[in-house]
C-alpha positions in Angstrom: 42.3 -36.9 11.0 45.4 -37.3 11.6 48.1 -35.1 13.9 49.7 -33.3 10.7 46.7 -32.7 9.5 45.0 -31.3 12.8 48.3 -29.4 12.8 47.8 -27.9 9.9 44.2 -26.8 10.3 45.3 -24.8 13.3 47.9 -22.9 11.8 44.9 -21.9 8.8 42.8 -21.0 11.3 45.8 -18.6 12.8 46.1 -17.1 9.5 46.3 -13.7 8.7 43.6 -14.1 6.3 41.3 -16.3 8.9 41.8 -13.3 11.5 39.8 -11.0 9.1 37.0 -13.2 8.1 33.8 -13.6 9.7 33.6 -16.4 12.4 30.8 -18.0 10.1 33.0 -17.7 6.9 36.6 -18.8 8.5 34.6 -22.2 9.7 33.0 -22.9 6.1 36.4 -22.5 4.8 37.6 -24.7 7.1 35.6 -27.0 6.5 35.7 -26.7 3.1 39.3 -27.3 3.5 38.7 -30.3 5.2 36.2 -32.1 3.2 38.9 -31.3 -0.3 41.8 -32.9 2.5 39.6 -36.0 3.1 38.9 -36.5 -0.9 42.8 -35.9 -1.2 43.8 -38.7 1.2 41.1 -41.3 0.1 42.4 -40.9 -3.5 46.4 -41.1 -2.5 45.2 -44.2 -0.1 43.0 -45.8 -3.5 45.9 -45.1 -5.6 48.2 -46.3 -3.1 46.7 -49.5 -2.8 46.5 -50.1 -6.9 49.8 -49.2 -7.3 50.5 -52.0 -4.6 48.7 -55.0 -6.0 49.8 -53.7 -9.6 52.9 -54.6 -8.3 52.3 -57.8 -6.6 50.4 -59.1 -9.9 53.0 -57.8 -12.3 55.6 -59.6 -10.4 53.2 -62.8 -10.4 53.0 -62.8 -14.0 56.8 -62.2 -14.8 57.7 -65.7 -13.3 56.4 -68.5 -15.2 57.3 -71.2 -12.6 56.9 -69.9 -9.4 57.8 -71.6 -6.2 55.8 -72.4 -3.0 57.4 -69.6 -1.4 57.1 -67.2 -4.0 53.5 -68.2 -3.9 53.3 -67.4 -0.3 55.1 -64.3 -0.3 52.7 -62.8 -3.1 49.7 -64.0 -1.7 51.2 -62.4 1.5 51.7 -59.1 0.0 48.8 -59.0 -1.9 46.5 -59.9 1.8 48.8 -57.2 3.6 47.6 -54.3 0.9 44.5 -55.0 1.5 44.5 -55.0 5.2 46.4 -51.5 4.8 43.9 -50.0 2.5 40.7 -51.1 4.8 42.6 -49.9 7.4 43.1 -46.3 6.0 39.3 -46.4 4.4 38.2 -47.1 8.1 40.5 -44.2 9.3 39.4 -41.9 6.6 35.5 -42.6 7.2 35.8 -42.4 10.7 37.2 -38.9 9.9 34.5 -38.5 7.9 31.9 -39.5 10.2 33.4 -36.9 12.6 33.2 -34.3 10.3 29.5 -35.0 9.0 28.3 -34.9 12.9 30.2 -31.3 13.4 28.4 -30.1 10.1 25.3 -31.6 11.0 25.7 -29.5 14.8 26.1 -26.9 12.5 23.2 -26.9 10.3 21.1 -27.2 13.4 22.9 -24.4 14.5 22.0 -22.6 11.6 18.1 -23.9 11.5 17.7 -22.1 14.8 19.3 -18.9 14.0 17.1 -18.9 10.6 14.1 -19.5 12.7 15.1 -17.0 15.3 15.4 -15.0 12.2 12.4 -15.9 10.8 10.3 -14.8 14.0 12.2 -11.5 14.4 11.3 -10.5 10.9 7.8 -11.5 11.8 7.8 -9.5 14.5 9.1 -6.2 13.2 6.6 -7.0 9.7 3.5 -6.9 12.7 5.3 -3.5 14.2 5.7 -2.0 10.4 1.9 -3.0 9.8 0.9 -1.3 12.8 2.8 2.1 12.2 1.8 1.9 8.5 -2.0 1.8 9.5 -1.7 4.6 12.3 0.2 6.6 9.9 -2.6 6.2 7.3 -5.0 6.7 10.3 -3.6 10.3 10.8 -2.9 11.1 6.8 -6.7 10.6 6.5 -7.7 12.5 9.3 -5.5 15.4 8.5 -7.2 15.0 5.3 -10.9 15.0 6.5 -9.9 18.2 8.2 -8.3 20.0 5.3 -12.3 18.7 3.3 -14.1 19.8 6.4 -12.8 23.3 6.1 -13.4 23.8 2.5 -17.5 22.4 3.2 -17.3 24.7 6.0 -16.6 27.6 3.2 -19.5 25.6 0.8 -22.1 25.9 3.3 -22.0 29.5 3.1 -22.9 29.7 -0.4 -25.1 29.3 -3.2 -24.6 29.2 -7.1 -27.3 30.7 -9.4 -26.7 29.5 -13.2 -27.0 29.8 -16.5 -27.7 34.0 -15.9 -28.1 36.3 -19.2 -25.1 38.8 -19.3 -26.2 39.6 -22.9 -23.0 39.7 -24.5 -19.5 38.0 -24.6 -16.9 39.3 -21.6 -13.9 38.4 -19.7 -14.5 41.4 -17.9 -15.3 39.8 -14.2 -16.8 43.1 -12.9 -18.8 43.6 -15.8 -20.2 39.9 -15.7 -20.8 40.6 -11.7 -23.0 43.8 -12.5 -25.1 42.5 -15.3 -25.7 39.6 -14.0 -26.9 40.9 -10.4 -28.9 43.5 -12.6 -30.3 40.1 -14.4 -31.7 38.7 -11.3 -33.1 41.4 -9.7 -35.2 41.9 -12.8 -36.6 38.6 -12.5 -37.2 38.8 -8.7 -41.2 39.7 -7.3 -41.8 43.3 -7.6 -43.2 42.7 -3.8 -39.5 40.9 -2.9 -37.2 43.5 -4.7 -36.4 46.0 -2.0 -36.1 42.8 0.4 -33.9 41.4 -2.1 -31.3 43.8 -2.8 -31.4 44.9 1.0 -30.5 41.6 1.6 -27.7 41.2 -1.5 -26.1 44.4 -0.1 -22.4 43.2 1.2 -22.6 39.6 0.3 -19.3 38.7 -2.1 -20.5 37.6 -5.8 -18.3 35.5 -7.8 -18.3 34.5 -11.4 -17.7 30.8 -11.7 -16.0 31.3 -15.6 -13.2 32.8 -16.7 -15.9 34.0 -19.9 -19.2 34.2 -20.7 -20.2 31.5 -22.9 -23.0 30.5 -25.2 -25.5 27.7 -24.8 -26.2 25.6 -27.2 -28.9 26.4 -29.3 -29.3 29.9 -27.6 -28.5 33.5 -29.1 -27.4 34.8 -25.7 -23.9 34.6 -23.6 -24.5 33.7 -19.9 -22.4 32.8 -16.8 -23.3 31.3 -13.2 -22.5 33.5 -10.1 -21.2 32.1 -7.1 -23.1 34.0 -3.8 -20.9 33.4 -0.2 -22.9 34.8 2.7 -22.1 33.8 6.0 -25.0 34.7 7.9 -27.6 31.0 7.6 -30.6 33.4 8.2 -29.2 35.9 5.2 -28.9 33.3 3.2 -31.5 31.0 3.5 -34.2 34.1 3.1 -31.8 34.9 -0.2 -32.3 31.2 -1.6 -36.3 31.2 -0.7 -36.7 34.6 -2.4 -35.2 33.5 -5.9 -37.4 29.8 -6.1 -40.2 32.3 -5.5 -39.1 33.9 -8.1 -38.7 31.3 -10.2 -35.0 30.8 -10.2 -33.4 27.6 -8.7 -30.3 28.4 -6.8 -28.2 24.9 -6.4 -25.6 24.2 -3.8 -21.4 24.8 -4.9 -19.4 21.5 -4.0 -15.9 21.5 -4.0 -14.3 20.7 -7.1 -13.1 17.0 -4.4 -16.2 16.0 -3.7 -17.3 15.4 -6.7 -16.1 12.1 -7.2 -17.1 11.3 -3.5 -20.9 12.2 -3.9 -21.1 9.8 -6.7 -19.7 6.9 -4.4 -22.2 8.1 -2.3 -25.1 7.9 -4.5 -24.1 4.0 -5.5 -23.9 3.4 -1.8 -27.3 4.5 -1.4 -28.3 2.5 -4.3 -26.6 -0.6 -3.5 -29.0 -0.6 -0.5 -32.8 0.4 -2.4 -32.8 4.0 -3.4 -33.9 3.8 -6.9 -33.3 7.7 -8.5 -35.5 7.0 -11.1 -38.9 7.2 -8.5 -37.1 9.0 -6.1 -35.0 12.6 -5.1 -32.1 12.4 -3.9 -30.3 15.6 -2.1 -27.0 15.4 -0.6 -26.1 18.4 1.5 -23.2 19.3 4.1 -24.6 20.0 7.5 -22.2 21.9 10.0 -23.5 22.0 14.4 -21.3 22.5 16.5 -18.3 23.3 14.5 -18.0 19.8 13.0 -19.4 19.2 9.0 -21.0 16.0 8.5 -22.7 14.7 4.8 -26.2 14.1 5.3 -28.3 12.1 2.9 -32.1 12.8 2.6 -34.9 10.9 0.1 -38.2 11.7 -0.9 -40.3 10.2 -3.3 -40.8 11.7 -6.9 -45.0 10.9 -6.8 -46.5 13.3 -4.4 -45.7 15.9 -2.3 -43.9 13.9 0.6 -41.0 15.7 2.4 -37.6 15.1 2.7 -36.3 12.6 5.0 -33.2 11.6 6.5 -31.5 8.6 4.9 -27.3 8.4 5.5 -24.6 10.6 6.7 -20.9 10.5 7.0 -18.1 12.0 8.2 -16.2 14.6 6.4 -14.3 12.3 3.8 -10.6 12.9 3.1 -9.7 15.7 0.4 -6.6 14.0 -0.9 -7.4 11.6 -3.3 -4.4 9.4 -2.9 -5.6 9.2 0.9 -8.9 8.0 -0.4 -7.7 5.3 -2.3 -6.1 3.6 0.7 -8.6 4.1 3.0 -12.6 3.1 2.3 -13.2 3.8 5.8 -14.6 7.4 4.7 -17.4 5.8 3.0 -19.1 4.0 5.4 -22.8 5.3 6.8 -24.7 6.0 10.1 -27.9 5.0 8.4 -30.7 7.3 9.9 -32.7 4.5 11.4 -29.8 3.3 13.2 -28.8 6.6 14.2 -32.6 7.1 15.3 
């Protein structure tokens, strides 16, 4: 490059507009500048040089006698153009050269800061990961304690369904008294003063808005939700009604539904077959914590109950559970025994 031309690059790079550009951006337009300045010389030089022997040949051909000296002097000028021109192609590629190894520092340049780049990104994507699973951790945990609380509540009651209120009502009192008068009526005469000592203070709840008819039936009925804290109260409740014939069943909350039948394929993904044998899924609450605890029993015989699976309270949201499948894992009972 030569002095005027270095010259000139240093006053763009003292430009008004260079002083507000990037570092990064102010040398690609330099360079830019430069590699359009080389182009711009090579084709003046090329030109330059045709114009030269265009000359010399047109000269040449104008004299149809020519002299031994004229000879000479063309031959001269053409051999003198030519040494010019190789001279300023070897200047301009030399220039050339210079500027492909400064771009090619440059590109290195770049290759490590894209690497650097590369690795930092990789690093913050393993940090992000990790705060994205811890804050899943503890949105599935708050979860399994919002569930836990409402099985807490479940393990308190019992539902008793399909009770004849006689009539068709939205009156929830109304469909409270019946019904309670429906099921003592059915209870043991030798249970009924145990019964309705022990159905004093316990909160009923209707479980429809309405009574309803079943199909094929002449009579409205309703289910009634019974919460009664005390185990003893309630357990004594539940065995007085199958003695008498009517099958209280446990109240899930409305979330667990879905769950229990995950559950259920769990437990038949490794051998329990429902069609030869019961399967009861129940909350179990010691010590203030609610786990879910499978048991199995055959349906031939008269075989008790035994343990099978548990779990840990699974989350209530079910945005939660679709993210984490955590909740469904087991502590199979021969494991745990």
């Amino acid at each position: 490059m030569s002095t005027k031309d270095k010259g000139k690059r240093k006053v763009d790079d003292r430009s008004p507009q260079a002083n507000t550009e990037e570092p990064s951006l102010r040398r690609m337009r330099v360079e830019m500048e430069t590699s359009f300045d080389l182009c711009s010389r090579m084709t003046t030089a090329m030109d330059d040089f045709k114009l030269k022997v265009s000359t010399t040949l047109t000269c040449m051909a104008m004299d149809s006698n020519p002299s031994n000296l004229d000879l000479k002097a063309w031959m001269e000028a053409l051999a003198n153009t030519q040494v010019c021109a190789l001279d300023n192609v070897t200047n301009l590629m030399s220039e050339i050269v210079t500027e492909m190894e400064t771009l090619n520092k440059d590109i290195k340049g770049k290759d490590n800061e894209i690497r650097e780049l590369k690795e930092e990104l990789k690093a913050q994507s393993t940090v992000v990961k990790a705060v994205v699973v811890t804050k899943d951790k503890i949105e599935a945990k708050a979860s399994s304690k919002e569930m836990e609380e409402k099985l807490k509540v479940a393990v308190t009651q019992f539902k008793v369904m399909d009770i004849d209120i006689g009539k068709e009502t939205e009156n929830r009192q109304e469909i409270i008294n019946i019904g309670m008068t429906t099921i003592r009526q059915k209870i043991r005469s030798d249970l009924q003063d145990e019964w309705m000592q022990l159905a004093e203070r316990v909160e009923v709840t209707p479980l429809v808005k309405r009574t309803s008819k079943p199909t094929g039936k002449s009579f409205y009925t309703a289910p009634l939700l019974f919460t009664v804290p005390e185990k003893r109260r309630r357990w004594r409740m539940e065995e007085i009604l199958r003695m008498s014939k009517i099958f209280p069943g446990f109240h899930w909350p409305q979330e667990m539904m879905p769950v229990i039948k995950e559950y259920k394929t769990m437990l038949k993904d490794n051998g329990v077959n429902e069609d030869n044998t019961y399967v009861r899924i129940r909350p179990n609450e010691r010590d203030g914590k609610v786990r879910l605890r499978a048991d199995v029993k055959g349906k031939e015989g008269n075989g008790k109950f035994q343990a099978k699976a548990s779990w840990d309270a699974p989350p209530l949201c079910h945005e939660v559970r679709r993210k984490t499948r955590d909740y469904l894992k087991p502590q199979w009972a021969s494991v745990r025994n």
